[in-house]
N, C-alpha and C positions, 0 to 999 in steps of 0.2 A: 470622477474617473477611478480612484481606488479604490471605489465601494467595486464596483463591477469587475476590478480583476480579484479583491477578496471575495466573490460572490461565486465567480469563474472556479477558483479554487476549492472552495466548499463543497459547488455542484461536484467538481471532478473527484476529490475525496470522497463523500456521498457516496457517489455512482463507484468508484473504486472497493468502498470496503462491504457495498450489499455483492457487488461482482463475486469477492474474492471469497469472502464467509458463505455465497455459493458452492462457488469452486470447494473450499475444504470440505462441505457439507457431500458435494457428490465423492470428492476424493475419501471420505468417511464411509461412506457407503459403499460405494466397491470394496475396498479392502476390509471392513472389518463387520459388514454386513451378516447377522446369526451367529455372531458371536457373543453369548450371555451376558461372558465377564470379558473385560479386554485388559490383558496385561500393561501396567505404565512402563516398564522396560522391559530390557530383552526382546527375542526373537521373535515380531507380530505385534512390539507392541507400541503403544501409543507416542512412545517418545523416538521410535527408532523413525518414522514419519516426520517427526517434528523438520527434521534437518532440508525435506525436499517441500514442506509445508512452508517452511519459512524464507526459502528461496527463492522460490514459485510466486508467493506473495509480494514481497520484498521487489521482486524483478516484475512482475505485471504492473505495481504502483509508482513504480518510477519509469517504467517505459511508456506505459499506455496513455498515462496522462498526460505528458506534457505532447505526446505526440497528436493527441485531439485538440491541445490548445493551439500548436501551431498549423491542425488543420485551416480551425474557426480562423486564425490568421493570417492565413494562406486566400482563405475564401472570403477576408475582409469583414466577419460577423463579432467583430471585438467590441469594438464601439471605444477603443484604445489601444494606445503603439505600446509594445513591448519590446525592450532591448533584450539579446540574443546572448547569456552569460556564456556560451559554447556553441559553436555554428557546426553546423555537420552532422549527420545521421551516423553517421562511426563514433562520434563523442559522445551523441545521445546513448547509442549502445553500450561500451564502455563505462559511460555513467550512473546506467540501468544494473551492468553487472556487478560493480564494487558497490549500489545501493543493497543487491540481492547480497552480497555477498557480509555487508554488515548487517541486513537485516535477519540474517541463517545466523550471524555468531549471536547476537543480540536475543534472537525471541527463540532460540534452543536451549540459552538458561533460564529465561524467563520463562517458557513452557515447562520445563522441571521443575523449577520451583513451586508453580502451581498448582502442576497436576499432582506432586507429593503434597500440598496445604489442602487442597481440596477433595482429594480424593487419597486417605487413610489407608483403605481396600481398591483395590478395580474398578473402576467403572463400569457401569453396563455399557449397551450401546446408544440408548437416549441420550446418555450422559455424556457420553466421548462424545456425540452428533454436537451436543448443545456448546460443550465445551472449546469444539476447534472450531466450528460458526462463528463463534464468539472471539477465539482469536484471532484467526483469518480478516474477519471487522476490524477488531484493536490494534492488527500489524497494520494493515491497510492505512488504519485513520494515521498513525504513525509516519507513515513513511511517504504518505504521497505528496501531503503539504512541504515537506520536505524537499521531497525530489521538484517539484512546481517552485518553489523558491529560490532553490539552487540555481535549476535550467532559465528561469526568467526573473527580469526586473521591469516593473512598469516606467517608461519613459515620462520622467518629468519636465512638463512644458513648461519652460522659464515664461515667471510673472513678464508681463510690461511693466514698462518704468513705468515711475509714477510723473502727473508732469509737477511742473513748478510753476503753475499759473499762478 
């Protein structure tokens, strides 16, 4: 039974950080789309993003996932009981927002720090594309196993005794 709610987990990370390293890749493209060089700070540039990049992220990985676990649970496709660490769709919310809310202070210095080590000069736009893909992933894989462990605990079915024959 623990293999399948770790397995559950995995899928929903999985599918969480190809989602999101989406999402940043179109949010990359609308804004900074024919732009040669893109500045790491200041006005346009790659880090002033970082803050709704990591929010954004942060808040889809702790919301979405546990809310399709307690779909499949809802519709009985578990193939095991999970206890409910916080009951209510207002708590799920809330818990969604202070996950996005560490994950924006957390991965806005982690983003700085990066995009200064790795990139000396500017980035073009390949580079920014490949670079926030890739964090939008690494926030993701971050935070959803996270938020899934917090919002649930697989219910342990007490052994039978043993007899004494």
């Amino acid at each position: 039974m623990r293999e399948l709610w770790h397995r559950d987990v995995l899928r929903e990370t999985g599918v969480s950080a190809i989602a999101n390293s989406l999402f940043s890749i179109a949010f990359v493209f609308v804004v900074f789309h024919g732009q040669p060089k893109i500045p790491i700070a200041g006005p346009g540039g790659l880090e002033r993003d970082a803050f709704l990049q990591c929010f954004m992220v942060g808040l889809m990985s702790a919301l979405i996932a546990p809310i399709v676990i307690r779909s499949r649970e809802n519709a009985g496709k578990l193939g095991y009981e999970l206890v409910h660490c916080f009951t209510g769709l207002f708590t799920l919310y809330v818990r969604a927002v202070c996950f996005a809310i560490a994950a924006m202070a957390a991965g806005v210095l982690v983003q700085a720090f990066l995009l200064t080590a790795i990139f000396p000069l500017s980035p073009n736009f390949r580079q920014a594309l490949v670079f926030k893909a890739l964090f939008g992933a690494g926030l993701a894989l971050s935070v959803t196993p996270c938020a899934l462990f917090s919002a649930f605990k697989q219910r342990q079915t007490p052994e039978p005794p043993e007899s004494t024959d």
